[in-house]
N, C-alpha and C positions, 0 to 999 in steps of 0.2 A: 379405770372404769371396767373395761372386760378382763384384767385379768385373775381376778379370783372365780371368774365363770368359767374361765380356760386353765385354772389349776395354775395360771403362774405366778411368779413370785417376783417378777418386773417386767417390764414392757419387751419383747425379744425385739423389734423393727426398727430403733431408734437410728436416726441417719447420722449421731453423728459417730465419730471413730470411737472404739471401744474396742481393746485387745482381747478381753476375755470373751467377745463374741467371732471373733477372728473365724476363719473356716477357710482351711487350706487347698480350693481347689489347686488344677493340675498346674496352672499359669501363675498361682499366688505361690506355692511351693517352690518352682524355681527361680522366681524373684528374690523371696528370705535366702534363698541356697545362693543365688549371687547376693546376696547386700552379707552372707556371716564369709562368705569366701571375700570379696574384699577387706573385710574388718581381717580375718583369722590371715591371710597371705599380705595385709600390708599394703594391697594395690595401690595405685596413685588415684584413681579417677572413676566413676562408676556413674550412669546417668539410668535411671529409672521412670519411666514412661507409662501413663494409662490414659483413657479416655477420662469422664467427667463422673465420679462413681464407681469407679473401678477398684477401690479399697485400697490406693496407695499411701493415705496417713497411717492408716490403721496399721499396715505393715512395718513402718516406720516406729508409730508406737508401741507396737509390739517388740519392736528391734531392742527400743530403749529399756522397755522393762524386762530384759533380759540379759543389759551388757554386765560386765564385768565390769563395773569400777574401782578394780583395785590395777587393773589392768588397761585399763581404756577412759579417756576424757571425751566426752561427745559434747558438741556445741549442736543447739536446733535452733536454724533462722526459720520459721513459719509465718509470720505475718509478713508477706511480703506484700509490695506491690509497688505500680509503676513509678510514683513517686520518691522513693529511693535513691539519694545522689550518691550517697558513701556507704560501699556496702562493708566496705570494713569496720564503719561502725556496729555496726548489726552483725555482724563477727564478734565484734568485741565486748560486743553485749551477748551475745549468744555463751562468751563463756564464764561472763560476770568481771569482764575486764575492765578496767576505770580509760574511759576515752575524751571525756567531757573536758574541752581547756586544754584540750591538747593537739599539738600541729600535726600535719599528716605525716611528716617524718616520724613525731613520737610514736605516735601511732604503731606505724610500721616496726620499731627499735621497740618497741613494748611486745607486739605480737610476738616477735620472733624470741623474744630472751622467755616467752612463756610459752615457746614450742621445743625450745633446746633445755629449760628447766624441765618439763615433761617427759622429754629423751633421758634427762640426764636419772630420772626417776624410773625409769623402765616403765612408763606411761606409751601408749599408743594416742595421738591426738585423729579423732574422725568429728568433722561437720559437715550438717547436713543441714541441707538447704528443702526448707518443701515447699510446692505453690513457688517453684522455680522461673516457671514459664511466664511469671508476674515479671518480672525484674526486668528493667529499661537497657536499650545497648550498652550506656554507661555504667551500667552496676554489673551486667555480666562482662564487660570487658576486662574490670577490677579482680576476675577470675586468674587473667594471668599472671597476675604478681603473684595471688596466691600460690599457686603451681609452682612456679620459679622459685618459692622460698627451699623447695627442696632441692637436695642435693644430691650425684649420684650416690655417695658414701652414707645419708642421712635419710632416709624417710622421715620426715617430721611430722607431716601432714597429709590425711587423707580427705577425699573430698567428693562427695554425695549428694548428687539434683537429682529432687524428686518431681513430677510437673505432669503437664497435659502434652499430649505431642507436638501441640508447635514450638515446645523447648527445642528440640531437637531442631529445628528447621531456623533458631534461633543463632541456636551454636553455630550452625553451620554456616549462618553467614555473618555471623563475625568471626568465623573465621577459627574459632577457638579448638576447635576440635582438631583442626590440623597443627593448630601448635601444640597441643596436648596432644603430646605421641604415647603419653602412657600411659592414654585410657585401657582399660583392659575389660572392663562389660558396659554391654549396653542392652539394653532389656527393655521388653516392650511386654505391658499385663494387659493380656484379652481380658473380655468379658466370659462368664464363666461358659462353660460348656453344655448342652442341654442336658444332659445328663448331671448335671452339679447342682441344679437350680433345684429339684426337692431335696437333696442332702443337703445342702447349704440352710433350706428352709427350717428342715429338721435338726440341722444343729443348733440352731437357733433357739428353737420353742424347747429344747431340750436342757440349754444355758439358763435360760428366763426360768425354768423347773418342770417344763411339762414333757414326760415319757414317751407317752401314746401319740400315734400321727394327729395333725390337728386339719392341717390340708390335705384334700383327698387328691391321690394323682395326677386327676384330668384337672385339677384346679393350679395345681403344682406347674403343668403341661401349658396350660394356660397363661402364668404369670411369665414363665420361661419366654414364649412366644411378644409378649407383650413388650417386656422388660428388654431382653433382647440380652438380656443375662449379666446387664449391668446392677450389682447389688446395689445401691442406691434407688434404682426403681424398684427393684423388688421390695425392698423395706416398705418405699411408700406406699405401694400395692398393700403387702400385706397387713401393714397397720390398719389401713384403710377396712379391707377386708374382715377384718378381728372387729371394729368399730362397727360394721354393718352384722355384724353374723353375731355379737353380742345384742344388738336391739333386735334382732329379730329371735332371737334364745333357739339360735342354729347352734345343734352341739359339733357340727363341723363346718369347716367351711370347702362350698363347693364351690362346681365352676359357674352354676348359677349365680353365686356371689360375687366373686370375680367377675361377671358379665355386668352386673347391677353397676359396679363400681366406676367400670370403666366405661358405662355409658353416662352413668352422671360426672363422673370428669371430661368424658368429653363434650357432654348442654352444657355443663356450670362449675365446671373448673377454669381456676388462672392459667394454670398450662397445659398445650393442647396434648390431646396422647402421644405417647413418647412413643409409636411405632413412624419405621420411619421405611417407605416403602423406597426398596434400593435392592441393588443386587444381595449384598450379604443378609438383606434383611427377608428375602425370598429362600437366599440358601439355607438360613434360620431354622425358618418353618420347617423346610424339607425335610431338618435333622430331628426334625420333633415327632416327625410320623411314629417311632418304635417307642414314643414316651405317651401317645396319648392311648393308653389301651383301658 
């Protein structure tokens, strides 16, 4: 709808994961730089951590459309959730492995001659697990046999939880992380920095095809404060935003706009504003003083 008014040439704002929109703030950089340093060094264990919007699939699908498959097998379990008894099934689906009619020994004796075939090919095997922090005690416990298959002589298998942070608070009380002695990162993605939130915006409208600024500063400054620098809010911000600043044949969009938006989300929207007054969300603001000029 707005975007032949805005010169673009597809939607920039869409929430869902899309790699060619990707934008490397400081915290998204050295996430990829841990998840190619586990793939490139072989590590055993890697657990990846964001809030809710924080572009952790996105990095992930970016991962994918960049491996080497002449070099590397990647299994992706993403639809998880807590209903999951056999997460080795979903292993074994993740890498088109036939499981159906078969006991959980075969199971197991199938996995393995398809991680030592992969060895024996100069194959690297990495799975990864996203929406990790879904998965019930029982299906993350099923984590340590995975572990176990390797040997010290054999790396066979690498293994990649992507999730919300109460993964982590998951592992730890089953325990898993201490029998996993060799995990080797663990990484937690902030929400971008106020300083990232008009570049990120700008890389955006720039993907979608449009050159020139489309958000003016204070509006940019605005969305930062709001969003709290989670890109998922800011998306729906700014679509929002583009939606109102096209009916009004605004050839920018300001922080008028933005003000418009976010008060009719908060009379007659389903969810309430996404500002959450708390300490970091006071310390937020503070950082935003030298962005709003």
């Amino acid at each position: 709808m707005y975007k032949s008014f805005y010169g673009l040439k597809e939607a920039p704002f869409s929430i869902q994961p899309d790699p060619d929109f990707l934008y490397f703030g400081r915290r998204h950089t050295y996430a990829y730089a841990m998840m190619k340093h586990v793939i490139t060094e072989k590590s055993n264990f890697i657990v990846i951590s964001g809030e809710i919007g924080c572009g952790k699939t996105t990095l992930v699908r970016h991962l994918l459309n960049n491996w080497d498959a002449t070099q590397m097998t990647v299994g992706l379990v993403y639809n998880t959730h807590r209903e999951i008894e056999d997460l080795f099934e979903w292993v074994m689906l993740a890498f088109g492995l036939p499981y159906e009619g078969r006991s959980r020994d075969e199971i197991d004796a199938a996995f393995q001659y398809f991680l030592i075939e992969q060895h024996c090919m100069g194959k690297s095997v990495l799975l990864i697990i996203d929406e990790a922090q879904n998965l019930n005690p029982a299906s993350l416990e099923s984590l340590r046999k995975l572990l176990n298959i390797n040997s010290d002589q054999y790396q066979l298998l690498q293994i990649m939880l992507v999730g919300q942070p109460e993964l982590k608070k998951k592992l730890a009380e089953l325990e898993i992380l201490q029998s996993a002695k060799r995990i080797e990162v663990d990484f937690h993605i902030k929400p971008f920095e106020t300083y990232d939130v008009q570049s990120y915006i700008q890389h955006r409208l720039q993907v979608a095809g449009r050159k020139s600024p489309l958000f003016t500063r204070a509006a940019c400054a605005r969305i930062a404060m709001v969003s709290m620098g989670i890109p998922r809010r800011i998306n729906v911000l700014c679509n929002t935003a583009l939606m109102y600043g096209y009916s009004a044949e605004s050839p920018r969009i300001d922080v008028d706009t933005i003000e418009e938006v976010l008060r009719d989300k908060a009379e007659f929207g389903v969810i309430a504003n996404p500002v959450v007054v708390d300490t970091s969300a006071i310390e937020y603001r503070q950082n935003l003083s030298h962005f709003m000029v």
